[in-house]
Each structure stands twice: as C-alpha cells, then as structure tokens.
C-alpha positions in Angstrom: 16.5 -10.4 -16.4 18.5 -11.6 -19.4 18.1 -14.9 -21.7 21.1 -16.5 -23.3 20.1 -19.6 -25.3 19.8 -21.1 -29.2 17.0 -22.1 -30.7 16.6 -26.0 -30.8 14.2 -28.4 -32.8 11.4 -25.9 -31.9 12.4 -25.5 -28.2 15.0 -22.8 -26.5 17.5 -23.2 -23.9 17.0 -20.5 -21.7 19.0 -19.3 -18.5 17.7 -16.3 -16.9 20.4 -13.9 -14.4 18.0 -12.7 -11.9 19.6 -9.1 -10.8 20.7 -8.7 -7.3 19.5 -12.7 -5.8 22.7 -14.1 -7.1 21.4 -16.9 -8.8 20.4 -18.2 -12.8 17.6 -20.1 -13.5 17.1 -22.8 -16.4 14.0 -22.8 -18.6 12.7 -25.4 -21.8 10.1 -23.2 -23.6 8.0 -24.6 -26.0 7.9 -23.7 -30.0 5.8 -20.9 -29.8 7.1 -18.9 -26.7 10.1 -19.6 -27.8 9.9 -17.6 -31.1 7.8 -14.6 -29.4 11.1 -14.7 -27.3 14.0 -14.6 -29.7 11.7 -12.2 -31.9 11.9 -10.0 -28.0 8.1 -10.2 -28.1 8.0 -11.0 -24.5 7.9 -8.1 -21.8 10.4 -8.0 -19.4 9.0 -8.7 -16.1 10.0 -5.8 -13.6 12.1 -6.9 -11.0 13.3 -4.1 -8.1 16.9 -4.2 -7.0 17.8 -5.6 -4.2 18.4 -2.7 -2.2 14.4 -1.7 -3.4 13.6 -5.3 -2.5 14.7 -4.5 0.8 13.4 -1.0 1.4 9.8 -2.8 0.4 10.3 -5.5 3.0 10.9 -3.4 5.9 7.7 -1.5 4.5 5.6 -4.6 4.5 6.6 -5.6 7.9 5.4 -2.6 9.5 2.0 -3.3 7.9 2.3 -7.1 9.2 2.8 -6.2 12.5 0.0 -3.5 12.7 -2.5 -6.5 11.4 -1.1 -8.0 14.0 -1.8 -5.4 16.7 -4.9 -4.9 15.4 -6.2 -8.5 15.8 -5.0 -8.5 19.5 -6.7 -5.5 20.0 -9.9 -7.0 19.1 -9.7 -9.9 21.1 -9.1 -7.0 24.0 -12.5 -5.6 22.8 -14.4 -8.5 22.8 -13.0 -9.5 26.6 -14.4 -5.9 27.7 -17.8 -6.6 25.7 -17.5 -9.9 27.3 -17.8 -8.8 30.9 -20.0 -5.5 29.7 -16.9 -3.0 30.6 -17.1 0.3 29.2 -14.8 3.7 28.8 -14.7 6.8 28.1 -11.1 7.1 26.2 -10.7 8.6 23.5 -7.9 6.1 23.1 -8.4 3.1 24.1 -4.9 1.9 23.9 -3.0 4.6 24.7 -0.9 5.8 27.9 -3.8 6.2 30.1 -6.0 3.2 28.5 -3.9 0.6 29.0 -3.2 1.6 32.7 -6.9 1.4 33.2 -7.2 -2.2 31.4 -4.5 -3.5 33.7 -6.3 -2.7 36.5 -9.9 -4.9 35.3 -10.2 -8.2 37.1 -11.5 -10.9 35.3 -12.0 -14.5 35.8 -9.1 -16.8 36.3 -8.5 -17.8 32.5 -10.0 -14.7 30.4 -7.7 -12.4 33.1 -4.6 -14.7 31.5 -5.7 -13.9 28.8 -6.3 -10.4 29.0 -2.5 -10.0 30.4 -1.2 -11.8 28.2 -2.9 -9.9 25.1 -1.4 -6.5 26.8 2.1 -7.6 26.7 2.0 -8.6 23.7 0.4 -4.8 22.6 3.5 -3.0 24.7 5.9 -5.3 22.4 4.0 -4.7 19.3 4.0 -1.1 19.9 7.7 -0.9 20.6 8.5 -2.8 17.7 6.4 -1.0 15.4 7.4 2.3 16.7 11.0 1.0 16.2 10.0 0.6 12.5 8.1 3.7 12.2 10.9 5.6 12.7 13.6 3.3 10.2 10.9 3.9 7.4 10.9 7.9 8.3 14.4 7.5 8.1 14.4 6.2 4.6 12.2 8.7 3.2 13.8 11.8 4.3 17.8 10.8 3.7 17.2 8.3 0.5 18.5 9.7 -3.2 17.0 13.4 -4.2 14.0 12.2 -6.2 12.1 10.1 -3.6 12.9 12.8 -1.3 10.6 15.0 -3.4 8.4 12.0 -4.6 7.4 11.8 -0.8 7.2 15.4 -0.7 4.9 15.3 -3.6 2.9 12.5 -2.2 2.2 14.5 1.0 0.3 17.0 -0.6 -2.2 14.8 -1.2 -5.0 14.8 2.3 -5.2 11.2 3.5 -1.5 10.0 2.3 1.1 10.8 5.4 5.0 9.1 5.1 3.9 6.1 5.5 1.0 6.0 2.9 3.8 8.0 0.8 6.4 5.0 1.5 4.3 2.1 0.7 2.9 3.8 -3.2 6.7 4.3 -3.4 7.8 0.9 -3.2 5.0 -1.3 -4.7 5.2 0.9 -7.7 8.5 1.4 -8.3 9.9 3.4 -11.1 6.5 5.8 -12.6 7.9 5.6 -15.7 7.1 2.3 -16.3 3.7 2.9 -16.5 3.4 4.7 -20.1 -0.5 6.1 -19.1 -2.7 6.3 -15.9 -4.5 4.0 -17.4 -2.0 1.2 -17.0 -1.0 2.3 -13.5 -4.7 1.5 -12.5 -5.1 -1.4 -14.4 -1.3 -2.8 -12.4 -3.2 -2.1 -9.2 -6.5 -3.6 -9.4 -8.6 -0.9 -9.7 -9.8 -1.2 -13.0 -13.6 -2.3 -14.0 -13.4 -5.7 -15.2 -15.3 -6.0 -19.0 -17.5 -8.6 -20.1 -18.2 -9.0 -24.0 -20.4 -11.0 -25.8 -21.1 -10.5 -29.3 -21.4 -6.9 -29.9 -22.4 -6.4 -26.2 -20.0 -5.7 -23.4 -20.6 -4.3 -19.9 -18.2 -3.6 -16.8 -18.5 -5.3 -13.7 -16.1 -5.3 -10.9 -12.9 -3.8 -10.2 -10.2 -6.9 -11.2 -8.3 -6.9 -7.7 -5.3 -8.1 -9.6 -1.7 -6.2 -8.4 -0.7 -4.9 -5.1 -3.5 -5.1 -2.0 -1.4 -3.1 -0.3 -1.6 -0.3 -2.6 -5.5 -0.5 -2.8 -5.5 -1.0 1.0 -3.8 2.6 1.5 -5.8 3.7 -1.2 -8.8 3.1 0.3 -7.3 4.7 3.7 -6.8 7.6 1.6 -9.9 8.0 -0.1 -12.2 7.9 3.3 -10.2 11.4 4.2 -9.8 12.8 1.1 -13.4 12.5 0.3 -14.6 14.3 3.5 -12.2 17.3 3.4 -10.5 17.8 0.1 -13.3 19.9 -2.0 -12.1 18.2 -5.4 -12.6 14.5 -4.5 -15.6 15.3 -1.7 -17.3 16.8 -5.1 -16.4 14.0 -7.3 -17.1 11.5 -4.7 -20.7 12.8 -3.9 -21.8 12.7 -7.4 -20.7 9.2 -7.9 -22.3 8.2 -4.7 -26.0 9.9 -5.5 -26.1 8.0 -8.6 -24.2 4.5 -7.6 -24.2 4.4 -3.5 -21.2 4.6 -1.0 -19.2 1.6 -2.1 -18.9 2.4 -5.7 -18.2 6.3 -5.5 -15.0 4.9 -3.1 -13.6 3.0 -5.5 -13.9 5.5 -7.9 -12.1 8.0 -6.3 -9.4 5.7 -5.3 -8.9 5.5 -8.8 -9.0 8.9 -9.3 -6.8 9.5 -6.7 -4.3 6.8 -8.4 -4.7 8.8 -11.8 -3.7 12.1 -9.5 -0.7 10.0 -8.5 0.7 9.4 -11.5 0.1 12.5 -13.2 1.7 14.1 -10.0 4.9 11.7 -10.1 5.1 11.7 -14.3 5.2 15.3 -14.1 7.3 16.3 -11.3 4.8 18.8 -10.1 2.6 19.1 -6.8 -0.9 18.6 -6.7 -3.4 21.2 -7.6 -5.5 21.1 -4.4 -2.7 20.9 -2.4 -3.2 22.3 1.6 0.6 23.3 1.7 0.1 25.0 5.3 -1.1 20.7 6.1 1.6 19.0 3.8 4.6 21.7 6.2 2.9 20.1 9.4 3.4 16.6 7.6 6.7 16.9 7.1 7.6 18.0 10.9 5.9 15.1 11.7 8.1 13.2 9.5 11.4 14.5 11.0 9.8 14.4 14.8 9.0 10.7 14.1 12.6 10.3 12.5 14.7 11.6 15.2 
C-alpha cells in the first residue's frame, strides 16, 4: 500500500493503491494519525499478492469443505447411534464402509436422510480429492524456495503437504517476523499479561491471528508429542506440572518457534526422521499425479 496526500488544517487526504485488487481507496485521518503517518510512523499492513491471495484461497477451501464433510459425517453417526447400529471398520467411511451403510434400512424419513447424507459424502470426497491434488500440485512445481520451505516443513512429525501448505500461506514471507517471538504473538499463541501496579501475571493464550494456523498446529502437536522424543519430553514435563491442555499449547508454540527458526535459517530440523519425511514426499508426488 502507498499514501499520496498533503497535510490539511490538521487532517490528511489519503488514497491508498491496494496491490493486485485493482482499486484506490480514499481516507480523512484525523490530526494525530495523520502526523504519525507523514512522519512513516505507521506500519505497513501486509498484504499478499494476488497470485498468494489466491494460492491461500484454494487452501482454505479445502479446509471448508472437510468441515463440511465432517459435519455430515456426524449426522451419519448419530443416525447409526440412533437405531443402535454398530461396525467393526476400521474406516467407517471408506470403500467398504460406505457399501455397508448403503445397505442399512431405516425408517421412511431418517433412510432419506441417511441417502441423502451419503451422496452428499461421495461429492465431498470427489471434490476434496480434486483439491488435494491442485494443492500437491502447487507445492512441488511453485518457485525454488517454497519447494524447499515445504521440504523443510515435512521434517517436522505431524505436518504432511497440506499442514506444510496452509503455515505457508497464512504466514507469508518469514522474514517479516524479525523474532519467534513475534511470529507467536501474529498467531495467537502468546499468554495474554495482566498488570496492575507492580503486579502482572499471564493468563490465556490471546487467540488473535490465523485459527487456521493454530488449528494445524494443534493437529501437529497431538503427533508430535507422542512420537517425536524432543516435544514428547517437553510436553510431559509441562503436562505433570500444568495438566494436558496447557502442556499442548505449549508445545504448539514451541513447535511455531521450531518453524521459524527452521524457515529463518534455511536449515532442516534437528530431530528430523528423514527415512519418514522421503515417504512424505512420495506421498506428495502419488497424491499429485
């Protein structure tokens, strides 16, 4: 973004050219703003391109769609808990599941319902399968540096393409964030601090920034604290002194710090399981193809 204005009896004309959307929008700031503006006191608000803005739309819409799925799904779950059905797949929705399903008999309006809930899976699979493979696409035949910032990524346990993809695109450009620090503090993770008087304390994290980076976070967390030895140590130390919940967020945040130090420094990560990150990638270019 870029101002172009005068200073006018206290107030500035200002006309911002937002990059890539084709369009200039008209502010009146008031005395003060308008000084901490022309003195460029005011941080420039981070704006992808719009081929970025793009890349992180098709990204989101996977997600969208799998929330989707997932609610569906559910409603599937409570018809068989409904009628006191029960199964012994492993997956419940998968090639042999859903044959089974189609076969229940229910009453007149729950089996409508019941059909109609399965189509609506098949569709949402095929479209989510369709976008699956676009987003694979993307990260294996983009520019040479996310190439190898998903390659990076992978060697992380509990971050595959797609977990890779999304930190990718809601962050942007690493080197925005001068510290760790401020990378956590973008994404939410950060203990909020209360202060009175000489006395502070934290509380809870801020939940400010992207909920789909803490979402895949989390995702990642659950594995990595189970079987990477780094994290499984760290998080079982928080959790004896501060219970479950708290030792999570924790090393989500540490895994965030990891991130950036990973990204910043063009190098891979220290615990990697490279034998697990090779068996990633083939997934990547099976899923791709």
């Amino acid at each position: 973004m870029k101002h172009l204005g005068e200073l006018d009896e206290g107030k500035l004309h200002v006309q911002f050219d937002v990059e890539g959307a084709g369009e200039i929008l008209s502010f009146t700031l008031p005395r003060t703003l308008a000084q901490l503006l022309r003195a460029d006191l005011v941080a420039e608000c981070y704006v992808p391109n719009k081929e970025d803005r793009e890349k992180r739309a098709l990204i989101r819409e996977r997600a969208s769609l799998t929330k989707i799925r997932t609610e569906h799904r559910n409603k599937i779950h409570g018809l068989l808990a409904k009628y006191e059905y029960s199964h012994r797949f492993s997956d419940l929705f998968g090639k042999e599941g859903m044959t089974w399903l189609k076969t229940l008999k229910l009453s007149q309006y729950d089996q409508v319902i019941l059909n109609a809930n399965l189509r609506l899976l098949e569709s949402l699979d095929t479209e989510i399968t369709g976008i699956s493979t676009e987003i694979a696409k993307l990260a294996l035949h983009t520019d040479e540096n996310q190439q190898n910032q998903v390659r990076l990524l992978l060697g992380l346990k509990g971050i595959d393409y797609y977990g890779a993809m999304i930190l990718l695109s809601e962050i942007g450009d690493i080197k925005r964030f001068p510290s760790p620090d401020k990378l956590v503090s973008w994404a939410g993770l950060a203990p909020r601090t209360h202060q009175s008087g000489e006395t502070s304390y934290s509380g809870h994290i801020t939940k400010k920034g992207s909920s789909r980076v803490r979402w895949i976070l989390g995702q990642a967390a659950q594995t990595a604290r189970l079987h990477d030895p780094k994290f499984k140590t760290f998080y079982d130390r928080i959790a004896a002194k501060k219970g479950h919940s708290k030792a999570l967020v924790a090393t989500m945040r540490k895994m965030l710090v990891v991130i950036w130090t990973i990204l910043t420094r063009n190098e891979p990560y220290s615990g990697e399981d490279r034998e697990l990150t090779e068996r990633k990638i083939k997934r990547l270019i099976r899923i791709s193809l």
